[in-house]
C-alpha positions as CSV (number, residue, x, y, z in Angstrom):
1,X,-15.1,162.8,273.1
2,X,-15.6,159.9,271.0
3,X,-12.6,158.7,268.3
4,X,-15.1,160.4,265.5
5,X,-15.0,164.2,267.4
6,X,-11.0,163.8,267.3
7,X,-11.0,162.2,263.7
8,X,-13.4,165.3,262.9
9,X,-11.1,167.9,264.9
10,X,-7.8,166.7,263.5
11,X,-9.3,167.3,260.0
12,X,-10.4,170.4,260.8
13,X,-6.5,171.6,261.8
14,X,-4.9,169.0,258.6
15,X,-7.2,171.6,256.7
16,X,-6.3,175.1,258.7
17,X,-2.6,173.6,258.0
18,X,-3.2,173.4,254.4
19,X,-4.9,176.7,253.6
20,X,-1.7,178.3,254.5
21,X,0.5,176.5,251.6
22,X,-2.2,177.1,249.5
23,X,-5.5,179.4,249.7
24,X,-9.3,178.4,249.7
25,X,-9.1,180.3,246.6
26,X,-6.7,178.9,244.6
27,X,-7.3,175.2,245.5
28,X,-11.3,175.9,244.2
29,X,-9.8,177.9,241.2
30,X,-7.5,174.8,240.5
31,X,-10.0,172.1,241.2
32,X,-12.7,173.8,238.8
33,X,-10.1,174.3,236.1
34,X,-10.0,170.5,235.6
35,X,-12.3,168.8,233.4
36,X,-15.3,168.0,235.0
37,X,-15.5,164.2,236.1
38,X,-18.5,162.4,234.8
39,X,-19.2,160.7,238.3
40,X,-17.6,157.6,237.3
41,X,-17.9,156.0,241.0
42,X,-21.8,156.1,241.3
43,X,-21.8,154.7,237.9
44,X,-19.7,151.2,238.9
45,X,-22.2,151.0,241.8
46,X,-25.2,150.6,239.4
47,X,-24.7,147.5,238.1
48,X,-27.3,144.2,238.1
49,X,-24.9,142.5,240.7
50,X,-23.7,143.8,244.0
51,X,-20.5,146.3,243.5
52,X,-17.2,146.1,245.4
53,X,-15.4,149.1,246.7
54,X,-11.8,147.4,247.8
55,X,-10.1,149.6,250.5
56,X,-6.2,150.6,250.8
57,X,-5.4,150.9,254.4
58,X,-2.8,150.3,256.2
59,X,-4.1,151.0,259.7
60,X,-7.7,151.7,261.7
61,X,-8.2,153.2,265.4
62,X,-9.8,150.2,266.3
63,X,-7.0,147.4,265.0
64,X,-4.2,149.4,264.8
65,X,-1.9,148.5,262.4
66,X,-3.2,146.2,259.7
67,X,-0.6,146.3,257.3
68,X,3.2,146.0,258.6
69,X,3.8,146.2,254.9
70,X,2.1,148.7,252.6
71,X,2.8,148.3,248.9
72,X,-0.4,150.4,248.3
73,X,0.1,150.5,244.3
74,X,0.5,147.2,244.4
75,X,-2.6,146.9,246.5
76,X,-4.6,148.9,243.9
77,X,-4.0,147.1,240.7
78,X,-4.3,143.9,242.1
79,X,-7.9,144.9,243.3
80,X,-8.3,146.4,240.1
81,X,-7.0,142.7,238.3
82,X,-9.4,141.0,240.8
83,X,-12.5,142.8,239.7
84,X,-13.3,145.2,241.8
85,X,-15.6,148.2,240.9
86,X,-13.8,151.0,242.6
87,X,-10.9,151.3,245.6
88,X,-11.2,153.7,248.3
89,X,-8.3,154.7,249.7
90,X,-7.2,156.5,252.9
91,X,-5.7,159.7,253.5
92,X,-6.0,160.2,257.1
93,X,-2.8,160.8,258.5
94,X,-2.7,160.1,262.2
95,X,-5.2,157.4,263.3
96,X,-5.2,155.0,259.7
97,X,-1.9,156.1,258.3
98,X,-3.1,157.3,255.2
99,X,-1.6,159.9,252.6
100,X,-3.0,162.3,250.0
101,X,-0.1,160.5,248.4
102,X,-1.3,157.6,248.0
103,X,-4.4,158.6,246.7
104,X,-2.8,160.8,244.1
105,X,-0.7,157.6,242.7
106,X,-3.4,155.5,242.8
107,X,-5.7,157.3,241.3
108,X,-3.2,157.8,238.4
109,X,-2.6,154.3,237.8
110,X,-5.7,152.4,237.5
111,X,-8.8,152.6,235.6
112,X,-11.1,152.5,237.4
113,X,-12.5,155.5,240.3
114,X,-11.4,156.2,243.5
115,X,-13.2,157.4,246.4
116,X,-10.9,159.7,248.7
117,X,-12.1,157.9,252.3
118,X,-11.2,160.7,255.1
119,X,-13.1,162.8,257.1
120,X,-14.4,166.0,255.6
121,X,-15.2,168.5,257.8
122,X,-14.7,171.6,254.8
123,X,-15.5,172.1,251.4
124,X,-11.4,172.8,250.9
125,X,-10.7,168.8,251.2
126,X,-13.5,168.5,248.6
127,X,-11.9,170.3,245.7
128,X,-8.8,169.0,247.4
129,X,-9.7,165.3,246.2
130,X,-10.8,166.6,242.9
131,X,-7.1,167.8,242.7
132,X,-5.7,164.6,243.7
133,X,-7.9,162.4,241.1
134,X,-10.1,161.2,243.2
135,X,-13.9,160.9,241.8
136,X,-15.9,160.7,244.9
137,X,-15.5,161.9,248.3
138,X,-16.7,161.0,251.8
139,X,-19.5,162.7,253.8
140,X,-20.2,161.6,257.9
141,X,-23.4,162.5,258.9
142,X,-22.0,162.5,262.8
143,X,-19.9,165.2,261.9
144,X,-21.9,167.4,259.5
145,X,-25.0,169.3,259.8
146,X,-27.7,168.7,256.8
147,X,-26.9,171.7,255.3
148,X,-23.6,171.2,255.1
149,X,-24.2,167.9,253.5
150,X,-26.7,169.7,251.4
151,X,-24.0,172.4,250.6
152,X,-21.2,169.7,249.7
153,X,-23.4,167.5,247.2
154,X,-23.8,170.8,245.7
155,X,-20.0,171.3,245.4
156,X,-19.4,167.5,244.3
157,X,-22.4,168.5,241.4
158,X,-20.6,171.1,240.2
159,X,-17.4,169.6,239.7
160,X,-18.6,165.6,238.6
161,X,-17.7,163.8,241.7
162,X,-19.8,162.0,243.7
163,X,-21.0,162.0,247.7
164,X,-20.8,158.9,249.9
165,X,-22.6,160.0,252.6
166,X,-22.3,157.7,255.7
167,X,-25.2,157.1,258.3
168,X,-25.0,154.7,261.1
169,X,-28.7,154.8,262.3
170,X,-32.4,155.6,260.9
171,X,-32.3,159.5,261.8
172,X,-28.9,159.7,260.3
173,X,-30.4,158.1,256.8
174,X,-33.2,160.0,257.1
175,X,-30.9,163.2,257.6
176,X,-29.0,161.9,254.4
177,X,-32.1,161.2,252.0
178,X,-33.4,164.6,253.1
179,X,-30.0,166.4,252.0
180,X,-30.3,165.2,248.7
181,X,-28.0,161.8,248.9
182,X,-27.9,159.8,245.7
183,X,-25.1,157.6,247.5
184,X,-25.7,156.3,251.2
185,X,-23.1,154.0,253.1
186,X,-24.1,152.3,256.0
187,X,-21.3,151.7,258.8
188,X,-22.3,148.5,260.5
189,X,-19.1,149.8,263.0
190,X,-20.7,151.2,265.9
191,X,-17.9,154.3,266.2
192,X,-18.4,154.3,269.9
193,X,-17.8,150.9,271.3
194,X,-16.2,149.6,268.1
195,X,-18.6,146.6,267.5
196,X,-19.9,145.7,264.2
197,X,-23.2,144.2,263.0
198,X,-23.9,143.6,259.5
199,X,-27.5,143.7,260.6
200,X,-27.5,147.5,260.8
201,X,-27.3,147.9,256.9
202,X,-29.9,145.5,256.2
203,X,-32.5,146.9,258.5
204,X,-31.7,150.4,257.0
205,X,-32.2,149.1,253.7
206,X,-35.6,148.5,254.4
207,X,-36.4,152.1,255.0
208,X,-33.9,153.3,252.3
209,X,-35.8,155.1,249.1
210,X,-35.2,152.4,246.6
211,X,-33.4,154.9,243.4
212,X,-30.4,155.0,246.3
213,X,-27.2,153.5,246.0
214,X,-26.8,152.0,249.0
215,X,-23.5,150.6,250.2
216,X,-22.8,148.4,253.9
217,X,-19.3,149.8,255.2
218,X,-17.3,147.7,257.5
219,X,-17.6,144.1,259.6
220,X,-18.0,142.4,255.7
221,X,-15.9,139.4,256.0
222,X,-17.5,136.3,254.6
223,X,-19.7,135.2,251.1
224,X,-22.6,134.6,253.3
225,X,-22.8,138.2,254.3
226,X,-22.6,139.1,250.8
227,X,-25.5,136.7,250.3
228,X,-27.2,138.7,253.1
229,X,-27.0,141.9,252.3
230,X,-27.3,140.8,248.3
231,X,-30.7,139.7,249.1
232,X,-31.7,142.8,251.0
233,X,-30.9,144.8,248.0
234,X,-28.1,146.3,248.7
235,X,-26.1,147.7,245.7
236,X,-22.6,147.5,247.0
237,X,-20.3,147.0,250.0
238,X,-16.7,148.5,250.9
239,X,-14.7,146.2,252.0
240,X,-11.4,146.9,254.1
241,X,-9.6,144.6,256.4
242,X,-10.7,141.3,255.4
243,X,-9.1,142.0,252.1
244,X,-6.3,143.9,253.5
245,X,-5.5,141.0,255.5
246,X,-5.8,138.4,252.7
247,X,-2.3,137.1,251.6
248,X,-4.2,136.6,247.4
249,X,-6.4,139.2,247.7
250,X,-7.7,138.1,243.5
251,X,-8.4,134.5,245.5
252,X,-10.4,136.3,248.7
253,X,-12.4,138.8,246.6
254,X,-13.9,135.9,244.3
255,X,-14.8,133.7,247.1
256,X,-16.7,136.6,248.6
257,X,-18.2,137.3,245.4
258,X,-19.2,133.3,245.7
């Protein structure tokens, strides 16, 4: 069983937990009662320069802790006071420390979207993340089927949100385009062994239909991969621990922006 299959089965019981405080029902009935978004987050990805998605996170299965300290507000508004075009932020529980919590607060307090980064394995956390302001959501090719991407785009459509759908190889992407993607991330984290290659996203670019937002996911650390993957034409990149780590995250996010 690979870290993914337990991300992807812990999810699955988060949302069987959940259902009982509040039905399948009611969380759709509340989440389409809202006004629908105007999918905000694929619009700060189409821009003539590469777009930055800045992560909150406060811990990853393969680092472990990254942030003894985790003044995720704080966090969010100085990547929002830095530039950045969106903030994803985590709300898986067990294996990166992450809360709905902090997406809800976040999300209330800066201007600009949020993506709610966890592992959907049901349409509930969908109109979940609607609920909690969030105005995309993400979807892992390893763990759905293309229907149930398919399906979940549909869902995102109807209430303004948008789909980050993650592949980490060419049948994924394929799988992705073929569901209907309008976003596509690329993990250049190889969720088995835990070794990244930046290489991965620029090589799918190539065979990426060109009206896709295309975003590299993980191992982005230096300007001169944003040069890279600039050049290949990729419209934006998510970036987590390097800024996490960074003591002036303003300082770090303009030096990758070179």
């Amino acid at each position: 069983m690979t870290i993914l299959d337990q991300l992807a089965d812990h999810a699955r019981e988060r949302v069987a937990a959940a259902k009982k405080k509040l039905s399948a029902d009611d969380v759709k009935k509340m989440a389409l009662e809202l006004p629908k978004g105007q999918f905000e987050f694929e619009k700060a990805l189409k821009k003539d320069d590469i777009a930055f998605i800045c992560e909150c996170k406060k811990a990853s299965p393969s680092k472990g802790i990254i942030a003894d300290e985790f003044p995720y507000l704080d966090i969010a508004k100085e990547y929002e006071a830095a530039g950045a075009d969106c903030i994803s932020v985590l709300t898986e529980p067990k294996w990166f420390l992450g809360s709905d919590e902090y997406l809800r607060e976040i999300a209330s307090n800066v201007s600009i979207p949020c993506i709610r980064k966890d592992f959907t394995v049901d349409e509930y956390m969908i109109y979940e993340a609607k609920l909690l302001g969030a105005k995309a959501v993400l979807l892992i090719c390893s763990i759905l089927s293309q229907q149930q991407i398919s399906e979940y785009i549909e869902i995102c459509d109807e209430l303004g949100i948008s789909a980050l759908v993650e592949a980490h190889d060419e049948a994924e992407l394929r799988a992705a385009v073929a569901a209907g993607s309008r976003i596509i991330g690329v993990n250049n984290r190889n969720l088995k062994d835990f070794s990244v290659d930046t290489g991965n996203s620029r090589r799918l670019r190539e065979i990426a239909p060109e009206d896709v937002s295309f975003v590299s996911e993980s191992g982005v650390k230096s300007a001169e991969d944003i040069r890279l993957l600039r050049e290949s034409g990729v419209n934006a990149v998510l970036i987590g621990e390097t800024l996490m780590r960074a003591a002036d995250k303003k300082a770090k996010l303009a030096e990758l922006k070179g």
